[in-house]
N, C-alpha and C positions, 0 to 999 in steps of 0.2 A: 459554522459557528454563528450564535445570534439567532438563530431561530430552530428548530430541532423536526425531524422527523420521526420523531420516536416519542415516549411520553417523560416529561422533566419539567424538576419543577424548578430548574434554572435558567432557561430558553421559552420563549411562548413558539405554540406551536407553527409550526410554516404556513404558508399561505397557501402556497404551490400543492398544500393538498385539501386544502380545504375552500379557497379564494377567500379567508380573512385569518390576517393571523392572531393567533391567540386560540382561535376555537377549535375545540379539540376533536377529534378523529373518533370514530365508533369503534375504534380498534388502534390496536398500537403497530404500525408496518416494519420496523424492525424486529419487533420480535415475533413479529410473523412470516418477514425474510429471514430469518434466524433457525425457528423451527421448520421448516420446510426446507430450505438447504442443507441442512445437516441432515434430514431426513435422504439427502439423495446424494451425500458424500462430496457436498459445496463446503467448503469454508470461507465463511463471510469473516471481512477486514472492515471496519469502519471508517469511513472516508471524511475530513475534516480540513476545513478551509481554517486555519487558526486566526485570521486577523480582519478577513471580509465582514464587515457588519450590518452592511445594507446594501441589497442590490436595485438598481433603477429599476430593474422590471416586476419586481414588489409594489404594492397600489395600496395596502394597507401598515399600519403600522402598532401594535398594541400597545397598552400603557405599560406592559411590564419590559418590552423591552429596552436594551441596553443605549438604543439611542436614545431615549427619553427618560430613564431611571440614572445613565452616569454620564450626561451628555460630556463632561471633564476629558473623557478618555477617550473619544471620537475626533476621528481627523477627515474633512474634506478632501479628497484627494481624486479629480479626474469626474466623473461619472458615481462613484462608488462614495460611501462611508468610511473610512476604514477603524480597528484600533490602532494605540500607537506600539508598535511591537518592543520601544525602551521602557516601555512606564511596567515596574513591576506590578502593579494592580490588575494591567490586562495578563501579566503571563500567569499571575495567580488565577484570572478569571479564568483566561482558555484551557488552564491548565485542569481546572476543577469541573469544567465539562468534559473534556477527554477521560479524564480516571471516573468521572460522573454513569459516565456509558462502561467500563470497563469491569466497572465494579458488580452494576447491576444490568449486564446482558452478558450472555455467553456467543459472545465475538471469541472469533480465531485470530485477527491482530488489527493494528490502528495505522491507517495510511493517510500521510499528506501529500499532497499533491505538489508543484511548484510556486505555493504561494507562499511567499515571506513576506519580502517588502514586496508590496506592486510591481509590475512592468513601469516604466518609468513612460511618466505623460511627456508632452510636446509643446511648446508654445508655438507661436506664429510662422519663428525662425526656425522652427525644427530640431532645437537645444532643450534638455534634459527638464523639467519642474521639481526642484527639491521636493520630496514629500517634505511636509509642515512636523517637522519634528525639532523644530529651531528652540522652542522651550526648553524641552528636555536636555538636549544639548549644550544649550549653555549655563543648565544648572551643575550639568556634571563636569565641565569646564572650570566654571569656578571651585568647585569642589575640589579637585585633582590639583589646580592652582596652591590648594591653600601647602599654608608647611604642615609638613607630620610633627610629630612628636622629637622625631630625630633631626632635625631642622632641613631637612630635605626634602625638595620641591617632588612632587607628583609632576611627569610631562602626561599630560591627556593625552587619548587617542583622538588619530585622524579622526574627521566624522564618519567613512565608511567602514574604518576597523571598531570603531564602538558600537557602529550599528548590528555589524557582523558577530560582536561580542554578545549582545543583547539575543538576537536570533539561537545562536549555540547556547547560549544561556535556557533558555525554551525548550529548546531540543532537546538538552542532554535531562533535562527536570521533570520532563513528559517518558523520556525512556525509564528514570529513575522510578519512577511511579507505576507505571505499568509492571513494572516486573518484581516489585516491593509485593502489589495487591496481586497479581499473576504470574509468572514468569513466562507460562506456557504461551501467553497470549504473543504474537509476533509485530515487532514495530518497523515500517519500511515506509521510504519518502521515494517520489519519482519527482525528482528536479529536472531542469531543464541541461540536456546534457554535454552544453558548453560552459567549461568551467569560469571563463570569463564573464559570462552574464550573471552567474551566479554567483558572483564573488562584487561586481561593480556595479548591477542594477539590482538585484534581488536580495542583495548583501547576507548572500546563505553560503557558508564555510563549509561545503558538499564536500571536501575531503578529508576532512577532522574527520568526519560521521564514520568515514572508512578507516582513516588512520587510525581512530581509537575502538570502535568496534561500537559505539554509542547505536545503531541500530541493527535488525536481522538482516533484513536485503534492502538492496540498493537497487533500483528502478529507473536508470539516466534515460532521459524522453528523447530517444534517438530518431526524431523524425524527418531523417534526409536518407536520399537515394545514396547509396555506397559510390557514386561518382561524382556526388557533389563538393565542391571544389572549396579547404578549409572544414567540409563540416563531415565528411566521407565518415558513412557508420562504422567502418570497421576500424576507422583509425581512434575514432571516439570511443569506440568499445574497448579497445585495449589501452587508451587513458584509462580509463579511470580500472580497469583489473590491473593498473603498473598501480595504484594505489591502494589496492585494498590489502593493507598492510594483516588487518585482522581477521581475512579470510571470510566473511561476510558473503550473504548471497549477493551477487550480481547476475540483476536480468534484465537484457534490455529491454528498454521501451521503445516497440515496434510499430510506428505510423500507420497501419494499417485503414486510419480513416482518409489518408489522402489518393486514394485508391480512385477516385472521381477526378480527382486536378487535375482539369487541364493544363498548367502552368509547370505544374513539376513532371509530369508525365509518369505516375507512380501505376506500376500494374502489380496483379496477384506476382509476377515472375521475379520482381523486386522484393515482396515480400518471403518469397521462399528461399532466397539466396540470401535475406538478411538474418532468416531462422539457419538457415547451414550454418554462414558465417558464425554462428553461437556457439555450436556444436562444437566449432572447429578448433576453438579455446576451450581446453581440456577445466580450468579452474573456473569456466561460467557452467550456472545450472541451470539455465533458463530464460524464457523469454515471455512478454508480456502482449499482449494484444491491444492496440486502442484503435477503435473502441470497439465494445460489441454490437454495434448497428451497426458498421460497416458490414462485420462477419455476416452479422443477419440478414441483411438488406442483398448482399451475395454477389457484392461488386467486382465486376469482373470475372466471376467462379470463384472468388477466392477460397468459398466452402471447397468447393469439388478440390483446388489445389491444395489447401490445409488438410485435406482427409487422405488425399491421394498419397501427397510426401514428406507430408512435416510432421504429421501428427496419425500416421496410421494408429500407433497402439498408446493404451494410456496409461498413465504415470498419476502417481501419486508426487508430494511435495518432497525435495529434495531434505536428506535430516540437518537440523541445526547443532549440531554436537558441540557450542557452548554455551546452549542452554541447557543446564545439567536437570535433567529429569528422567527417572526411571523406566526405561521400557518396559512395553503391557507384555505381560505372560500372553502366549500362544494358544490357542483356545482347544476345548475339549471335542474332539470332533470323532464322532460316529458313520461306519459307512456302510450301504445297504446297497441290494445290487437286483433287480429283476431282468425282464428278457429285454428290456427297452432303454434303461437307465442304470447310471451308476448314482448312487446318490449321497451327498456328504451333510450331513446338518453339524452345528459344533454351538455349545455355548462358552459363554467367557469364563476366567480364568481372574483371580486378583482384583485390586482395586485399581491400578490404573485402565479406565476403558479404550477400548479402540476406536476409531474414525473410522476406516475402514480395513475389510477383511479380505485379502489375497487369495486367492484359492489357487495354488501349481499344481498342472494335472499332466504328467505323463503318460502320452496316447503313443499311437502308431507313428505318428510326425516327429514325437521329441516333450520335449516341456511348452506346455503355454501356460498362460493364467490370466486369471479375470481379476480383478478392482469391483468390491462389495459396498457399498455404504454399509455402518456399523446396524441399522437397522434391518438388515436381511442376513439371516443366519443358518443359511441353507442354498444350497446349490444341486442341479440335476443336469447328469451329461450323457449326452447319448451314448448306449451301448455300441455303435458301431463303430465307435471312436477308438475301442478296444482299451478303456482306460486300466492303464498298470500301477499309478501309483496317484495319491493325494495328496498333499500339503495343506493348510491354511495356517495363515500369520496373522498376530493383529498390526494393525498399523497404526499409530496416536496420531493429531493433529500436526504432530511434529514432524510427522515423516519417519519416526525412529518405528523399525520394525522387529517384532518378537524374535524371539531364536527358533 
């Protein structure tokens, strides 16, 4: 939030791609991560810090942005900028960059990460720094004070349940909006995945979001070794599926960048036993990776071990069956056969399109099948394979797959 990667003319552009901000790009990188992944059966989520407004490691600052056009709504807090996440005018801001990008990019869903309120700073003694939301606070203080109509006093909230009010407030008006202008499009937060911090320092009500179904999946940032003492992943992971009242994705968020620490002692062998443990809870679908440098960088083998056992064969997105939208008809497919190949081509069917296209081929082994991106509409399989029989499916970005 506050400066954009993409082209808008609510945010001046980012720095971090150009080294000044404001000046704009020879090309627009979201919608060039956009086409290009879809081209290869990626679905891109757009990732949004909703309250960060300035980072110290920014050097320039344009005149269009928000800390110089509504300085009002800016709070010092630590190192950072931030907005103040009670002031309705920031949730209407952040909220009209969210649906800004929503409306005009074809994004697969919108993700926040764990930022609400900040991690809470420290002074000298080691004791908490209120963020500076003392204004706000005691406007709605007295507010709540006065008498109603009925001559009955309003009791105000604590300040961290009003804070947490303000936050779900956010939350539930950014779901309400994505799915107004898209439904299709998926909305999922990876909070931090102790409920206490999230409720006392970050003042984010991460079990509403499940109790009332306000987002698609749920992403608790699980990154401790399953024998860390208080914070054990698997006791963490089945918190929060004892809550997910409205069946929602839950996938965990698996530490995979602490694969270097020496401190925690995290190896590839930690992370394949925290992918089982997923498995093992029949009501999770999944697991999340952080981050992909880790994977890349190839700490420990973890490649060789993600290939080896967690992830031999691959998967398309589990379906969200309440998000009510049509499954894509099963496509028209033609089969042709010489001394070397059997060969399937198919074209599409109706107006809902597919993401990607399933090919189930019964050989000599049994059934297997391959995962297509929607832009390749043809397959060839070796004659030796002695294939007996075809299938292809479409699959929408939803997961939900043809008959």
């Amino acid at each position: 939030m506050c400066d954009a990667l993409y082209e808008s003319k609510i945010e001046p552009w980012s720095e971090f791609l150009t080294g000044e901000m404001g000046k704009a790009q020879a090309f627009d990188p979201l919608k060039f991560i956009i086409e290009e992944a879809h081209k290869r059966g990626i679905l891109v989520h757009a990732w949004f810090n909703p309250y960060r407004a300035y980072h110290p490691a920014a050097k320039t600052v344009s005149e269009n942005h928000i800390t110089k056009r509504r300085p009002d709504l800016i709070r010092k807090y630590g190192k950072y900028l931030w907005l103040d996440p009670t002031d309705k005018e920031v949730q209407d801001y952040s909220l009209s960059v969210v649906l800004d990008v929503v409306k005009r990019y074809d994004i697969d869903g919108v993700h926040f990460d764990d930022y609400f309120y900040p991690y809470a700073e420290k002074d000298e003694n080691g004791n908490n720094i209120e963020f500076p939301d003392d204004a706000n606070y005691k406007k709605y203080v007295q507010t709540a004070m006065r008498f109603s109509t009925s001559g009955k006093k309003r009791i105000p909230l604590r300040r961290d349940s009003w804070r947490r009010m303000h936050v779900n407030r956010f939350i539930d008006a950014v779901g309400r909006g994505i799915k107004e202008l898209k439904p299709e499009v998926m909305y999922g937060i990876s909070p931090i995945g102790v409920s206490e911090v999230n409720k006392n320092e970050l003042f984010a009500d991460a079990e509403s979001w499940l109790e009332e179904g306000t987002i698609d999946y749920f992403v608790p940032q699980l990154y401790w070794k399953s024998d860390r003492p208080q914070r054990e992943f698997p006791l963490l992971l089945k918190y929060w599926e004892s809550v997910n009242a409205q069946k929602r994705h839950v996938w965990a968020g698996i530490g995979t960048y602490k694969i270097p620490s020496k401190t925690e002692n995290f190896s590839a062998d930690e992370i394949i036993k925290q992918i089982d443990f997923t498995r093992e809870i029949q009501t999770t679908s999944g697991n999340i990776q952080f981050s992909f440098k880790s994977v890349r960088s190839d700490f420990d083998k973890i490649q060789t071990a993600l290939r080896e056992k967690s992830y031999q064969r691959e998967a398309v997105i589990p379906a969200s069956p309440w998000i009510k939208t049509a499954k894509p008809l099963a496509p028209k497919v033609v089969i042709s056969k010489d001394k070397d190949y059997v060969r399937a081509n198919w074209t599409e069917r109706g107006t809902r399109k597919a993401f990607w296209f399933v090919v189930y081929a019964k050989d000599k082994t049994g059934w297997n099948y391959s995962i297509l991106p929607s832009s390749q509409k043809s397959i060839s399989l070796s004659a030796d394979r002695k294939i007996q029989q075809i299938i292809v499916k479409s699959v929408d970005r939803l997961g939900n797959e043809s008959q």
